[in-house]
N, C-alpha and C positions, 0 to 999 in steps of 0.2 A: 719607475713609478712607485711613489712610495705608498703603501698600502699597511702601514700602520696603524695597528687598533686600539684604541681608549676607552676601556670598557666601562663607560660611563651612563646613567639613563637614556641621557640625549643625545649622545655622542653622535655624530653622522659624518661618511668620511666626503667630499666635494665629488659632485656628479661628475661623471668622464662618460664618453662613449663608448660601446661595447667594445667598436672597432680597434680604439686606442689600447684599450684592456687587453685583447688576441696580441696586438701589436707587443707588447712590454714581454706578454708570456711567452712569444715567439722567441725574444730577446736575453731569454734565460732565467724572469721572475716568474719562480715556480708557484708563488699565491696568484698572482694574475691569473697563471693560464689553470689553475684550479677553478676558479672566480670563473673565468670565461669559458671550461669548460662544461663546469654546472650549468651555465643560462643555455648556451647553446644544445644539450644535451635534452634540455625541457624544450625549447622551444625552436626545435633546427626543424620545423615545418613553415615555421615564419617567413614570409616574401616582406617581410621590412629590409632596408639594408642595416649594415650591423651602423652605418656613421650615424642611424637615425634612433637607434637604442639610446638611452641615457640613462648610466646604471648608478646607484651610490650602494654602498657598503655602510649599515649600522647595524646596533643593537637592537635586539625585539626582547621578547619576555621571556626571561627564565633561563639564561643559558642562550639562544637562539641568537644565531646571527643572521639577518634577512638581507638579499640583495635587492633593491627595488630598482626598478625599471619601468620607463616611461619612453612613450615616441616622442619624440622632435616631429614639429609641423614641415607639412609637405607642401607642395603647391596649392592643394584644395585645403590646407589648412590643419589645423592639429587630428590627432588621432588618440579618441577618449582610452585607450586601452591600455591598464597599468598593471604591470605582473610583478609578484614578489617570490625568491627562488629563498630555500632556508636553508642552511648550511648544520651538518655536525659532524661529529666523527664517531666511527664505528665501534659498536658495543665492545667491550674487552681488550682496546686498544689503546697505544699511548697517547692523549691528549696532545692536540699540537700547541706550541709556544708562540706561535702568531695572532693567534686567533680563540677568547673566550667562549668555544662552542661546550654546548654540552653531547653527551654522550648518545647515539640512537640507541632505541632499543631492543634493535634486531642483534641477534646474535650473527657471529662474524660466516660460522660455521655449515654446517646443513641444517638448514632451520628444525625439519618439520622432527628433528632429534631434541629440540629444546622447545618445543609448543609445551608440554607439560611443565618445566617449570614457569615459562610467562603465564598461564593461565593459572594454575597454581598462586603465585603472588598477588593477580587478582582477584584471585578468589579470597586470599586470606585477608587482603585490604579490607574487600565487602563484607566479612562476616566479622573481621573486627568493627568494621569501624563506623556503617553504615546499616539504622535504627531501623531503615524502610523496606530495608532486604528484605526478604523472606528466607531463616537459614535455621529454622528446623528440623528435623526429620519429619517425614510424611507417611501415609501410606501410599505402597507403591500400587503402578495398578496393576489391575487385572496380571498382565501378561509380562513379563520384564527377560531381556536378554541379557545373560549372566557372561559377563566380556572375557571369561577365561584368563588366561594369563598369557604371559612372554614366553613361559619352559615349554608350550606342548598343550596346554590343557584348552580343548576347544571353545568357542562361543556355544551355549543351548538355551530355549524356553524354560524359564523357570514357568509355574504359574503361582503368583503371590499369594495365596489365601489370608488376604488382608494385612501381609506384614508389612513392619514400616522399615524404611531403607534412604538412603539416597539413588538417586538414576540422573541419568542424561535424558534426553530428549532430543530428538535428530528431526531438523526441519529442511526438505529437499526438496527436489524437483523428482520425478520418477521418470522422466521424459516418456518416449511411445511404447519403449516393452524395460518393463521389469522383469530381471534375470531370477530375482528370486524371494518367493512370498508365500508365508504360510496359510493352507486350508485344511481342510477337516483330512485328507487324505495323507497329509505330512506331519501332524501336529504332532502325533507321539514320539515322529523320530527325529521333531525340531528338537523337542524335550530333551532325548538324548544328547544329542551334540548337533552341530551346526558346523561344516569343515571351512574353517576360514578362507579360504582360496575360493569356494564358491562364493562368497559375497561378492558383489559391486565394492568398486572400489569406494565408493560414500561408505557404505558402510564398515569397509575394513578400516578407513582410516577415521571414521568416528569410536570405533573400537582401540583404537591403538594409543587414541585422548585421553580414552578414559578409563584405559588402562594406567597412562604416563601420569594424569592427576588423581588415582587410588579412589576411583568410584567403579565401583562391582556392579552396575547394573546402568541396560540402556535401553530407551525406549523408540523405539523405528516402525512406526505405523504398519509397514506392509508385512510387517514379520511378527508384528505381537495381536493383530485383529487379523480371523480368519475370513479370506478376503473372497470366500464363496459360502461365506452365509449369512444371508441380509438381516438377519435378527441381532448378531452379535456383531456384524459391521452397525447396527442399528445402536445398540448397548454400547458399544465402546464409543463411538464417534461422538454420541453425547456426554461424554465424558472428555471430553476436550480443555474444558477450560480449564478443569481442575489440574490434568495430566502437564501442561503443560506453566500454569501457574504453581504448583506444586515440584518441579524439575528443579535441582540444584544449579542445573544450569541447562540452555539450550543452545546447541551447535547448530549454527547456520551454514548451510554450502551456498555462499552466494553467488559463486562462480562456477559453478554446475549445472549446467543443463539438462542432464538427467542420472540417473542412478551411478554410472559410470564414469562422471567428471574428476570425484576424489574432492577432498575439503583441501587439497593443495595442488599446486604443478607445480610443473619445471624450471618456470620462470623463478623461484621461491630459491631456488640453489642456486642459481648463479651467482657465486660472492669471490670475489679478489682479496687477496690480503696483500695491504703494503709491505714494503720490503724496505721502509725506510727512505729511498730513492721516487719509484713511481707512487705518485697519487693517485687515489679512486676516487671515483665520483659516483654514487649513487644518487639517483634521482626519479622518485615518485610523481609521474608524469601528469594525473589529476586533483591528485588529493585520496588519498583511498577511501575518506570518510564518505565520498559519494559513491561509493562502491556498494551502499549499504542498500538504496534504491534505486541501484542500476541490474537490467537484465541479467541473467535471465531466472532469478529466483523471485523479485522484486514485483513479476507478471502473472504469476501462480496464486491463485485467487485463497487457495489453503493457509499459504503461509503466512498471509495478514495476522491474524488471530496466533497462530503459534509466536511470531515476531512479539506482537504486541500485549499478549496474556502471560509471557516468561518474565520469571522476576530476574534473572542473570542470560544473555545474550553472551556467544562471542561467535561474530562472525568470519566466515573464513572468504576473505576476496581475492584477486587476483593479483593482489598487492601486498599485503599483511596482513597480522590481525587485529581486530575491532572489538571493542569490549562496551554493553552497555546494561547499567542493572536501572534499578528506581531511584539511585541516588546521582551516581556519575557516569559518562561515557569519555571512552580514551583510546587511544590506538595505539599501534608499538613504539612509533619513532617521535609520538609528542612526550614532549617531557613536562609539561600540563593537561591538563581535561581538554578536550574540545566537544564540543556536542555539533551530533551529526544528525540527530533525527530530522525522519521525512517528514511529508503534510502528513503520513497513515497517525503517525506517533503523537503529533500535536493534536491531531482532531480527536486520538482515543482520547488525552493524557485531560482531554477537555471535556469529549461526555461520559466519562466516569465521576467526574466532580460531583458529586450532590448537590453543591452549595451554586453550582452553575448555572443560572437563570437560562444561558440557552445551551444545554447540553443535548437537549433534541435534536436541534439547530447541529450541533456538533454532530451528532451521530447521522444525520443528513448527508451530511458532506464526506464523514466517512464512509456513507452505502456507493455515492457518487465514485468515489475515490477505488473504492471496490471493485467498483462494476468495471472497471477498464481491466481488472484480471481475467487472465482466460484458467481456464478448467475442464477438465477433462471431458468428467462427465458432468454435464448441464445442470443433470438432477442434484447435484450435490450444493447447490447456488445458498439453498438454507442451510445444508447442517455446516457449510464451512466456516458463518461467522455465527452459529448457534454458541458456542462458548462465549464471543463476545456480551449475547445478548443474555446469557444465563448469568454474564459479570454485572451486567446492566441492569438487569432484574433483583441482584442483589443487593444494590446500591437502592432500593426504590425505585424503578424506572416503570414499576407496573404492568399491564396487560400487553402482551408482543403478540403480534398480527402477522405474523410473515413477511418480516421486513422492517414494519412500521411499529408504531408508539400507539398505544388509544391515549394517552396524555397529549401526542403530538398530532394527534388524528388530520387536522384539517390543513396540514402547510403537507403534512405526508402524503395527501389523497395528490396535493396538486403536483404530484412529480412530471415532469416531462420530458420526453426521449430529445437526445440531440437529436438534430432534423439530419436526413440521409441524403447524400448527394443522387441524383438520378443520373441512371448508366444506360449504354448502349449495348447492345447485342444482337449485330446484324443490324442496325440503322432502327432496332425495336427497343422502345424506351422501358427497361423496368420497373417494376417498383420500386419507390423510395420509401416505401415503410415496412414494418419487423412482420414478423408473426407469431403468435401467438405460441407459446412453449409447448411442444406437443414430445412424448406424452403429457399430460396435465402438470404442473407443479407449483400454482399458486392460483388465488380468485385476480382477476380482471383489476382489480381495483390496486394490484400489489405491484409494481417495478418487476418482482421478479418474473412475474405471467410472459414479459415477455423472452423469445428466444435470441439469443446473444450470436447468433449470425447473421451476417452484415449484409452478405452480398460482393460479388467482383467491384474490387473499387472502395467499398464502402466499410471504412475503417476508425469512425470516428466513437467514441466514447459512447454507451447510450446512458440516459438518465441523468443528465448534466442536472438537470434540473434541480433534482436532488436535493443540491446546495444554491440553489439561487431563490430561497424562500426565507431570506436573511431579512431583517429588517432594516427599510428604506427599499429594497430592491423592488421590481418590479411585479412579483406574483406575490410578496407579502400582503396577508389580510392584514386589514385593519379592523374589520367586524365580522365574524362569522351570524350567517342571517341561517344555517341551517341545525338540525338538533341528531343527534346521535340516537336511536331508539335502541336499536341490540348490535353486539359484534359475537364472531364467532372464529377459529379457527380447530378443525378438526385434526393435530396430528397423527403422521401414518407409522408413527410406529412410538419407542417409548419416550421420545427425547421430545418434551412440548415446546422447544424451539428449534427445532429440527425441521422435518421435512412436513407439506402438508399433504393432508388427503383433499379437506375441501373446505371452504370458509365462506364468508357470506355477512355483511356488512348491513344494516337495517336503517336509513335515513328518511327525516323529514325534513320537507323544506317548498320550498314556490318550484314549478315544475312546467315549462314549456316546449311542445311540440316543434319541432324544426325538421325541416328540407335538405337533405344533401344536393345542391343545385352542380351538376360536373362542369357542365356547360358555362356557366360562369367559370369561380376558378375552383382551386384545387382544397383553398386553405378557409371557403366559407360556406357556412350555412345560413339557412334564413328562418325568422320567425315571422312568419306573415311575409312583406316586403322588408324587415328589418334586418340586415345582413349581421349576421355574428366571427368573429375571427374563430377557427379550429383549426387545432392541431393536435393531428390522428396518432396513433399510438400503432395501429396498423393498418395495412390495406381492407377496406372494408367489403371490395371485389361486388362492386352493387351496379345495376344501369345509370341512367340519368339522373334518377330519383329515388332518395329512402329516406320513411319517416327516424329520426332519431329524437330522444326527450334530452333537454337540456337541464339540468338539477342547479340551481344557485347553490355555493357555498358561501360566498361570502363577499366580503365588499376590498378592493382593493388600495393599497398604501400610495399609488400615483397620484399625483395630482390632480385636483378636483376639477370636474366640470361645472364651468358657470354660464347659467340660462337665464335669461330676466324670465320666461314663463314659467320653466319648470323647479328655479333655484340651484343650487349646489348638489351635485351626486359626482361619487367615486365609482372607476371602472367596476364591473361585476366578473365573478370567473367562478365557475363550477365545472361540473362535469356531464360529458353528451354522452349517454346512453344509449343501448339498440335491445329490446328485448331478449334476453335467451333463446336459442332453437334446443337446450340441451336440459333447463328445469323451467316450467311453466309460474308464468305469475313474477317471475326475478327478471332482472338486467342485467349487462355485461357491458362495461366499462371502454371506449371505442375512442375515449381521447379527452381531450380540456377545450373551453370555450371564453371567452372574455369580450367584453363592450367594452372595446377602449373609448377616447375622448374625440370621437371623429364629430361631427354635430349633428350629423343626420340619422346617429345611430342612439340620441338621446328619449328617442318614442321609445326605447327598448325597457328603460326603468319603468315605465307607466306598465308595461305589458307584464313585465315581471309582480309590480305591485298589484297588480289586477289579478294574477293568478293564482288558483287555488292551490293549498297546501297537498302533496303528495308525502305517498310511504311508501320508498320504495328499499326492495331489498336487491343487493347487488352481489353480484358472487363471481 
């Protein structure tokens, strides 16, 4: 088989079958069974047979040779699924004479001996060459871990007194026990030294980075905030955005699960060298650039904010590494850019815009986006994207609520829980809705009020809603009918986008009295005889019957209803309320309610337009 290449733009070599290709390399052509061992190596889970591949050999961009591969139609007809396999030859090695590949950029070697100079050369690219970096010196913070050296000289606490330096910044998973973390009872004699063999391996091998790229200082959460004293876990934690937009770079363990995973494995050494005669094949099984928002770091509700407030990334996957600052993003073995970010990255890179008509909108979809992270501790739900919102507030983004925008106030209010599937237990039907965050950690009116456990069974995202208050969509206002009187949030300690003590929302607006009817169904109430759609936020554990007040916010983006008596009106949605048991005179916030375009639920606008103006406060 002749498998000669023309290394021209469009050059393409004539489609053969995989089968044909095994066949030739079986027969002593050594690029064939190269060719053929690359596809099958990627894809030997495939139940295609190999006569039904059809593979062709060209050019791609930049050096890259691509094998493209398609199915041959079956009985039930063609099969959409088209894979592309990319060929090169390995770092430091003789280029082959067959084939115009370019070079990988793994080194041949034990890798994680040459990570300091790959990261290195991208460091020096970005600080040459790209305006958007951030690549001055800082002040470091508070607390900085002075990486020692290679001869003997151990890791210890510095404590910065305002000096400026460069640092790392180490973003991990701690999984269920951390091995080891500074409090008030060790702090003196972290100061002193720090015996390298007691760290986790995250940390010894983030030490060993940033030793190899000649930066003296590293910042590692569990070890520079003393992590039994809620004042100075209070102080430092609000101090996030900066720490971490201020870091010359941040090391991601993306493939660590907890403290003890290491920013590399074993898989990372296994390298063959040819010997002239046998060919290697390596082959990166998914793409590593989706390694970036794959488990189990990607699920850690912390690391959002660090990922996406660092002006230099390099992440460490189960595959290679990743490199992403504010200008470019790249990996080892492309020898162009590719960009890899996830939705978290598009929808910050979106409401950080000023100039972004829906950046609220944006930041919606990033709380959405959010909430599917788990966390350890629940209470920490605010201060872990408080940096983002202190980024936010910078840009103008105004008054922050605990969660919310008072600029975005009224698409904010209408968040709504995905709906929870109902479970059994013992042939007894559970609850299908949340509970309320206990201890306290935000007012009723906030997403975060509610508790982030599910239930047996019940796994699904909450707060989708979140982002589905986009314009044209279904819970978009078109008119908001209600007025904002006061807002309030009382932080519980010093960081005002941090954690809350207690807040409390002041609205006017048309205000009617409704029926929880159980007896009916699950998902309505009534006003008078006029049934209203709800949907609960939690179980509200009542008899047959509870009075609840339904609050109008505003007039909905769906399509109008037309009446020859009554005219044209669009759905209504606010919020159903239940009096407080816990401050007198207020309400607490129990779910969303909406008159959609049913026709019998159009006496609902008269009843609304008939009713009197209410004040109420919600907390």
């Amino acid at each position: 088989m002749n498998l000669e290449f023309n290394a021209t733009d469009d050059y393409k070599e004539p489609r053969r079958s995989l089968l044909n290709l095994g066949i030739s390399g079986d027969r002593g052509c050594q690029k064939c069974r190269l060719l053929y061992e690359a596809y099958i190596k990627l894809y030997q889970a495939s139940e295609v047979s190999a006569d039904r591949i059809i593979v062709q050999l060209q050019n791609s961009y930049d050096g890259w040779v691509r094998i493209s591969a398609d199915y041959l139609p079956n009985d039930e007809g063609w099969d959409d699924d088209h894979f592309d396999v990319y060929l090169h030859y390995l770092n430091k090695t003789p280029p082959p004479d067959w084939l115009p590949l370019s070079p990988h950029r793994k080194p041949l070697t034990c890798r994680h001996d040459q990570f300091g100079e790959i990261i290195v050369d991208w460091l020096d690219e970005c600080e040459k060459n790209h305006s958007l970096c951030l690549s001055t010196v800082k002040q470091l913070p508070t607390r900085v871990i002075h990486v020692g050296d290679f001869d003997g000289k151990e890791p210890s606490l510095r404590i910065s007194k305002g000096a400026e330096g460069r640092y790392i910044a180490l973003s991990h998973c701690w999984g269920e026990v951390l091995i080891i973390k500074t409090e008030k009872s060790n702090l003196l004699k972290h100061q002193k030294g720090i015996a390298f063999d007691t760290l986790p391996k995250n940390f010894r091998d983030a030490i060993i980075v940033a030793r190899a790229i000649g930066i003296e200082y590293i910042w590692i959460d569990s070890l520079c905030i003393l992590q039994d004293d809620a004042h100075d876990w209070d102080v430092e934690s609000s101090k996030m955005a900066s720490i971490y937009e201020n870091a010359h770079v941040v090391l991601i363990a993306s493939n660590a699960a907890d403290s003890l995973g290491g920013l590399w494995n074993a898989e990372w050494d296994d390298y063959g060298q040819s010997d002239g005669i046998k060919e290697f094949v390596y082959v990166n099984d998914d793409g590593s650039t989706s390694q970036i928002i794959a488990p189990p770091l990607s699920k850690r509700a912390w690391t959002l904010q660090e990922e996406l407030l660092a002006s230099r990334c390099v992440f460490f996957t189960g595959k290679e590494l990743l490199w992403k600052c504010q200008t470019t993003q790249k990996c080892e073995c492309m020898q162009e850019d590719k960009e890899f970010d996830g939705d978290g990255q598009r929808l910050w890179d979106r409401a950080k815009d000023v100039n972004s008509p829906k950046r609220f909108g944006e930041w919606r979809s990033l709380m959405a986006y959010y909430s599917k992270r788990n966390i350890t501790y629940e209470k920490d739900r605010l201060p872990a994207i408080s940096g983002m919102a202190q980024h936010m507030q910078s840009k103008g983004a105004g008054e922050y609520l605990a969660g919310i925008w008072k600029r975005d106030i009224w698409e904010s209010l209408l968040w709504l829980p995905r709906p929870m599937f109902p479970y059994y237990v013992n042939d007894n039907l559970k609850s299908t809705y949340r509970k309320r965050a206990s201890p306290y950690r935000a007012p009723t009116w906030s997403w975060i009020s509610l508790d982030n456990n599910y239930g047996e069974g019940n796994t699904r995202p909450r707060c989708s809603g979140l982002n589905d208050w986009q314009e044209g969509n279904y819970w978009y206002l078109e008119k908001t009918r209600a007025k904002v009187i006061d807002t309030y949030c009382e932080p519980a300690g010093v960081d005002s986008t941090g954690a809350v003590k207690s807040g409390y929302i002041i609205l006017q607006s048309k205000c009617l009295e409704a029926w929880v009817m159980w007896e009916s169904r699950l998902s309505q109430i009534f006003c008078g005889k006029v049934p209203l759609n709800a949907h609960w936020d939690i179980d509200l554990e009542i008899g047959l019957k509870q009075k609840v007040f339904c609050i109008l916010i505003g007039d909905s983006i769906r399509e109008e209803i037309k009446d020859e008596n009554i005219g044209s009106r669009r759905p209504v949605r606010g919020l159903v309320l239940r009096r407080s048991k816990v401050v007198a005179e207020t309400f607490e916030r129990v779910g969303l309610f909406d008159g959609d375009n049913m026709p019998e639920k159009l006496d609902l606008y008269h009843m609304f337009g008939a009713a009197k103006e209410a004040i109420v406060t919600i907390i």
